[in-house]
N, C-alpha and C positions, 0 to 999 in steps of 0.2 A: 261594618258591623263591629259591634264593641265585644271584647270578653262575657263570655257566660251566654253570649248569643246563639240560636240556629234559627237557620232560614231555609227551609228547603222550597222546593217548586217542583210541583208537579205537571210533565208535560206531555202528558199522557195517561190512559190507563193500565191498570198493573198493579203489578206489589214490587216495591223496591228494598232494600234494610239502608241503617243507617247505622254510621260509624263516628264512635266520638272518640279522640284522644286529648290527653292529658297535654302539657305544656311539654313533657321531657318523652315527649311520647309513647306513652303507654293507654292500650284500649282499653277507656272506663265503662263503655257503654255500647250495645249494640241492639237492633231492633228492627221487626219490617215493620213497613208502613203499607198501605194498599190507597191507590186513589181511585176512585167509583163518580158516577155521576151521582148525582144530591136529587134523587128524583120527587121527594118528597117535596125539595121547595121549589121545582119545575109545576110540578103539578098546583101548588096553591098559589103561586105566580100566576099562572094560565086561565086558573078559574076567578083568581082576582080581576083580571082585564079584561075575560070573555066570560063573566058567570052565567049567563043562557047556552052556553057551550054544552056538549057532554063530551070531553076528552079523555082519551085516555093516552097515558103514558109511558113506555117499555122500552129498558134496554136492553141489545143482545150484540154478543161479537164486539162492545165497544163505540156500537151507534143507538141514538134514540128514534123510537118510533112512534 
């Protein structure tokens, strides 16, 4: 990674925060983040390959139904 970069990875669901310091260490920045399932593009994915389908699609607890 070069300067002025962030990369995070989500490995899992949740909410995490994020910590950014300075070069001489000092915290410039702080923030949560939440990663969720993206059900909106499961679902147009689904109807795109199966469009005679009638699907439906729902998360809970962390799994999809």
């Amino acid at each position: 990674m070069q300067s002025g970069q962030l990369y995070v990875l989500g490995r899992g669901l949740g909410t995490t925060n994020v910590l950014l310091w300075d070069g001489r260490n000092k915290l410039i920045s702080a923030f949560d983040i939440e990663v969720t399932h993206d059900l909106d593009t499961l679902k147009t994915k689904l109807f795109e390959l199966l469009p005679e389908e009638n699907i439906d699609v729902h998360s809970s607890q962390g799994l999809l139904y």
